[in-house]
Structure formats: C-alpha cells, structure tokens
C-alpha positions as CSV (number, residue, x, y, z in Angstrom):
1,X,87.9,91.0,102.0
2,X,87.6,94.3,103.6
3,X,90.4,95.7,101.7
4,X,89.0,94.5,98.1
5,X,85.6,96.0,100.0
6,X,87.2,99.2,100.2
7,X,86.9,99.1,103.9
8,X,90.2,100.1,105.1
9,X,89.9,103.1,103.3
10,X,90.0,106.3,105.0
11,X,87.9,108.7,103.2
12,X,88.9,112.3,103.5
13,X,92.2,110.7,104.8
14,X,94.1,114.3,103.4
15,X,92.5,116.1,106.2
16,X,92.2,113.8,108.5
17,X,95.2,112.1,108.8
18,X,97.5,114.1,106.3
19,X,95.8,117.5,107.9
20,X,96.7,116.5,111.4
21,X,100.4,115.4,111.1
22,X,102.6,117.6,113.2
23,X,106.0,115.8,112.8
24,X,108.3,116.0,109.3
25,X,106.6,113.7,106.6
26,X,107.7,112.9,103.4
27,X,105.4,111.3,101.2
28,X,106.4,109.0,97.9
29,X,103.6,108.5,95.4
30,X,103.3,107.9,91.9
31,X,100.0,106.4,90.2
32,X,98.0,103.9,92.1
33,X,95.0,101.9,91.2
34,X,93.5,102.3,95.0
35,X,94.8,106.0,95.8
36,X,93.8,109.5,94.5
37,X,96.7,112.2,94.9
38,X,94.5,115.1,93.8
39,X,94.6,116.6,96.9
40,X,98.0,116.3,97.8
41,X,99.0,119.5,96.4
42,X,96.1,121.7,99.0
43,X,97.4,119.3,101.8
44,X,101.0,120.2,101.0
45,X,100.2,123.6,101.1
46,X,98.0,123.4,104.6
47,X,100.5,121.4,106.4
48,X,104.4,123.1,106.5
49,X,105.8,119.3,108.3
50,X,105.1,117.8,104.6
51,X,106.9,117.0,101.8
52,X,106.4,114.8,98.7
53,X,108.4,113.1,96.0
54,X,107.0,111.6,92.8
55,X,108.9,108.2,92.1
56,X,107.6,107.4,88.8
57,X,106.8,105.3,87.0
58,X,104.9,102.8,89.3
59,X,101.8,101.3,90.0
60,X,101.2,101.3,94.1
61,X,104.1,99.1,95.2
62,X,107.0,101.9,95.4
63,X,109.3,100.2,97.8
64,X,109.3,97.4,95.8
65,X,109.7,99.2,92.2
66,X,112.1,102.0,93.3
67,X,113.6,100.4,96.4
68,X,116.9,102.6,96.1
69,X,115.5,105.9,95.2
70,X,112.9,105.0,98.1
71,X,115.8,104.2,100.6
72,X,117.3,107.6,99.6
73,X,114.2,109.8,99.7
74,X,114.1,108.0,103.2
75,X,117.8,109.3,104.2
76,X,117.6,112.5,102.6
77,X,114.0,113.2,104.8
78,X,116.0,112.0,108.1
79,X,118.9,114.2,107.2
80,X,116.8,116.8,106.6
81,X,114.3,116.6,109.5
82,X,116.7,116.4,111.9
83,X,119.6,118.7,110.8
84,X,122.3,116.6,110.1
C-alpha cells in the first residue's frame, strides 16, 4: 500500500539522490506513469558522474521491455567507467 500511497517516493529525489552521486551512473528512462524526467536534463548537467539513455518506447518496466539494449547500455557504462 505505501507504494500505490505514493510513499516510497522520494520527492526532490534529482537533488537529493541524483545530486549527490559521486560514482559513474548511467540512467535508462523512457515514459513512466509514476516518474517525472523533467529534471533530468539540469541534473545531467550538475552532476559530470551521469549519463542517460532513452530506451523508448516503454512504459516503466525497461528491463523487461528492452532487456538487450538494457544489458548493452549496462556493458557499454562498465566499459566506459572503468576504461576498458
């Protein structure tokens, strides 16, 4: 109930979490009924450790819709991040 509640929801979660991150992150998004990605763009361009890919189109549930291009936007960040 406390996710239908909207309880486990962080809110200002771009600066708070996003913000704070200090390791390489990569961030897939596309559309999703529970998320707003209107700040990722400012938060991209506050924080140099992240990077994002649209997988599209989707509703939420990327690993499960896009599971190869997610497994290779997953390689391709840990190839990156840790020059390979």
């Amino acid at each position: 109930m406390a996710f239908v509640a909207g309880e486990l929801f962080t809110h200002d979660a771009a600066t708070l979490l996003y913000g704070a991150l200090r390791v390489p992150t990569l961030v897939l998004y596309d559309q999703d009924p529970y998320t707003d990605f209107g700040a990722l763009e400012s938060v991209l361009a506050r924080n140099p450790n992240l990077r994002a890919q649209r997988l599209s189109p989707s509703r939420g549930m990327l690993q499960y819709e896009h599971t190869t291009a997610v497994a290779a936007a997953i390689n391709r960040e840990l190839i990156t991040s840790n020059g390979v």
